[in-house]
Structures are given as C-alpha cells and as structure tokens.
C-alpha positions in Angstrom: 111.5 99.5 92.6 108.3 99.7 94.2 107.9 103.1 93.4 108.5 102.7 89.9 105.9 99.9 89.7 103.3 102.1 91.2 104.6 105.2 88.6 104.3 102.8 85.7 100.5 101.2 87.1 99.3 104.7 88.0 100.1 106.0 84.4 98.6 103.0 82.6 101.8 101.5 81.3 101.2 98.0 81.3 97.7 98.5 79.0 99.9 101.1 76.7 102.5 98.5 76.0 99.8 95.5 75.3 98.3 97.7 73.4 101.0 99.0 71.3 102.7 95.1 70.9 99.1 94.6 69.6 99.3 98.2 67.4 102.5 96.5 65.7 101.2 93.2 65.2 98.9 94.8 62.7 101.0 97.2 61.1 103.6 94.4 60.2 100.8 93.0 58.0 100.9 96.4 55.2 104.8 96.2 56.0 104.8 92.4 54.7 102.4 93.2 51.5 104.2 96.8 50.5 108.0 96.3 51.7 108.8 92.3 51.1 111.8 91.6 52.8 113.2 95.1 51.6 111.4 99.0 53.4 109.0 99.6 53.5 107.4 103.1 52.0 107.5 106.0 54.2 103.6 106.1 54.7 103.4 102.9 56.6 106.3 103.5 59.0 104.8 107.1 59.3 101.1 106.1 60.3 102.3 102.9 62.7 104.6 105.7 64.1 101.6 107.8 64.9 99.7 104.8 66.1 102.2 103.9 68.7 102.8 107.9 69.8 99.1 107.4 70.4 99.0 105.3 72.4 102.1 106.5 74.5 99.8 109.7 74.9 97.7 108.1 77.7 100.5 107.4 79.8 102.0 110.8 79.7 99.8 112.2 82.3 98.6 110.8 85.6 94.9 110.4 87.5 96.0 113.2 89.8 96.9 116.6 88.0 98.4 118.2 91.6 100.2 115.1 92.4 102.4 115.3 89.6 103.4 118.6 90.8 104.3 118.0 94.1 108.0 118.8 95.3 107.9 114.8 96.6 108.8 113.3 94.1 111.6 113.8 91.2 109.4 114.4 88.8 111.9 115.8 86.3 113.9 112.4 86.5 110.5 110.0 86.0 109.1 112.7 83.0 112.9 112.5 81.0 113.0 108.3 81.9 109.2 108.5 81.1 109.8 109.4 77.2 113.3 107.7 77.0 111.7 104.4 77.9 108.3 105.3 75.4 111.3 106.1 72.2 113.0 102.7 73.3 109.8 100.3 73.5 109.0 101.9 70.1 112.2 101.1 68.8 112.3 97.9 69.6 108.8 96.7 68.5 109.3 98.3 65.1 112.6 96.7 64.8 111.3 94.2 66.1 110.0 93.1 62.8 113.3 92.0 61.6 113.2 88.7 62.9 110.7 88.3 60.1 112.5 89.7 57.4 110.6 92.9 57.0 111.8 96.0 58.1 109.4 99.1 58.4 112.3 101.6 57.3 116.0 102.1 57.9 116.7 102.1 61.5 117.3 106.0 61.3 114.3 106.5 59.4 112.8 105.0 62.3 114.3 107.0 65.1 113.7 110.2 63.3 110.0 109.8 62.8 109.4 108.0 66.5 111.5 110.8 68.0 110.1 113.6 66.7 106.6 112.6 66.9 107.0 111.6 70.4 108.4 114.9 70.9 105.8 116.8 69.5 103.1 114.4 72.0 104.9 115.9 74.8 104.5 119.0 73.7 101.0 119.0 73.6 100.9 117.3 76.7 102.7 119.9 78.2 100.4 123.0 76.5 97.0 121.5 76.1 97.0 118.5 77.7 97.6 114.6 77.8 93.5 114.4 76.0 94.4 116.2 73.1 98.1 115.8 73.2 97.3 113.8 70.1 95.4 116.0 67.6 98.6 117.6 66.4 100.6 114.9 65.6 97.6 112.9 64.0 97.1 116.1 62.0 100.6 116.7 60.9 101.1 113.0 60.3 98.0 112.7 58.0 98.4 116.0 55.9 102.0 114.9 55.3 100.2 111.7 53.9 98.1 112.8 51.9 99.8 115.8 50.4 103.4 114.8 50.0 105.5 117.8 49.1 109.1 118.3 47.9 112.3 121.0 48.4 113.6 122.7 51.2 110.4 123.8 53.1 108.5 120.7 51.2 110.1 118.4 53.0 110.5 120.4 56.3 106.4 120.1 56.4 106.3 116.6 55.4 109.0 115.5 57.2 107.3 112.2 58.6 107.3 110.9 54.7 110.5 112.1 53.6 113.6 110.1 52.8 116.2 109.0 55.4 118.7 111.3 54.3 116.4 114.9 54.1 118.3 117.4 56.2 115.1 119.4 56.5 112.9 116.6 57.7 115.5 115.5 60.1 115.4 118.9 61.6 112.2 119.4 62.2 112.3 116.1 64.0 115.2 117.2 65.9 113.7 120.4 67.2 110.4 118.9 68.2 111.8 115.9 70.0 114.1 118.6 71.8 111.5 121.2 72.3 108.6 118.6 73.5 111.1 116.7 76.0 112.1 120.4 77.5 108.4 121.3 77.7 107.1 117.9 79.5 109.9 117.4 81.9 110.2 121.1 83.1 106.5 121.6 83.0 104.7 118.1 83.3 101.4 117.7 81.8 99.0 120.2 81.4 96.4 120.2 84.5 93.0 118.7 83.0 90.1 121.3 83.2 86.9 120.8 84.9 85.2 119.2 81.8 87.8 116.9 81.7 87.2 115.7 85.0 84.0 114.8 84.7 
C-alpha cells in the first residue's frame, strides 16, 4: 500500500483530484442553467470532459523520465490501473451531479466522451509527451464545438458533440480509448526533452 501511496504522491494525484472535484463544481453551474433537471447539451458535457482529461494529463507522467522505465517496477500494471482509476474518478464526479437533479448527459454519453478523450491524452503522452499530451484533445474537442458537423464522417469528426446513439462517434471513441491505453501502458510517457527539463 505504501507503494501505491508514493506512485499516486509522485504523480501528483492528490492536487489532480482536488482540482478536478473543483473543475466539476464549476461545470455543474452551465449544467444547472442549460439542462434543468433533464441533459444537458452535448457542448457542456464535451468541454467539462476536456477540462477533467486535462487535468488527468499531469499525472500521466512522473518527475523521473528513466525511472518509469525501469524493469523494477510493474509498470504495465500501475500505467493500465493508472487510466482505469482517471475514467472511474471522472465517472463518478460527473455523475456525481445526480444527487442534484442535473445530469451532464446519459451515462453512456458520458463514458463515450470521458473514454475516448482520455484515450487520446494517453496517446499523446505516449508520442509527444505528458506537456503537450493535451493540445490534441483541446483541439479536437473545440473544433468539434464550434463547427458541429452531421452524417457518417460528420459525426466521426465531431464525435465529442454527437448524440448518444451515433455509431460513428462511438467508434472513434472506441479506437482512441483502445489505441491510447495500448500506447501508454506498453510504452509509458514520452521521455521529456532537455527544454523541458529546465
């Protein structure tokens, strides 16, 4: 247990989770004005999603780039528990909202969007590091905002904003949250280079 203490201090857990409790606190305010006691619309679960995969992003990598590829440790099992716990504290704050009477989405809605932005974190993470693990998803997330699109491929590149039942949208999430999970735990974060360092 002690181990997992010092995994969880050493990749800033504790100020992740404070902060995204604190992420969803302000997020339920728009979900209370736009959604009533009913959903809310796809835009505000998609941009507290991104919030909340944000913040996730810092813990994803740790203060020493060779440590976490050391044969030591079982790094495969703490990366895989790693994301599993990040998609379940998600989960539970957005749904958390209930108790409340406002829901951000349906609960699959939810999961879709959570895992397959999560998933596409860890990719980065895994390709061009835990600093700019976030550009793409905040990129992807925003363009899918702002210029909603519709059919087949429409909703496969908006598919953060798309109804609960688009086939397209939930494969795209599927992919990425099974793509970035394979990258991260097989490969771990991206080592950090010089300029990061500093």
């Amino acid at each position: 247990m002690r181990g997992l203490t010092l995994y969880a201090r050493s990749r800033r857990a504790p100020a992740a989770l404070g902060a995204a409790v604190a992420a969803t606190a302000v997020a339920w305010l728009p979900a209370r004005a736009l959604g009533g006691t009913g959903g809310t619309r796809g835009t505000v679960l998609a941009l507290t999603v991104l919030v909340l995969v944000a913040v996730v992003t810092a813990t994803l990598g740790g203060p020493d780039d060779t440590l976490d590829r050391t044969a030591s440790r079982p790094w495969g099992w703490l990366r895989m528990s790693h994301l599993a716990t990040a998609l379940g504290c998600t989960l539970m704050l957005l749904s958390a909202a209930l108790l409340t009477g406002t829901r951000f989405g349906p609960f699959g809605y939810v999961v879709r969007d959570s895992a397959g932005l999560l998933g596409l974190t860890a990719l980065g993470a895994a390709t061009i590091g835990t600093a700019r693990a976030w550009f793409l998803p905040l990129g992807w997330t925003l363009c899918a905002v702002v210029f909603p699109a519709t059919g087949t491929a429409g909703e496969a590149l908006t598919w953060q904003t798309q109804a609960p039942d688009s086939r397209s949208a939930a494969m795209v999430a599927a992919v990425l949250a099974v793509a970035g999970t394979a990258a991260y735990v097989s490969r771990g974060p991206c080592p950090r280079t010089s300029s990061e360092n500093v």
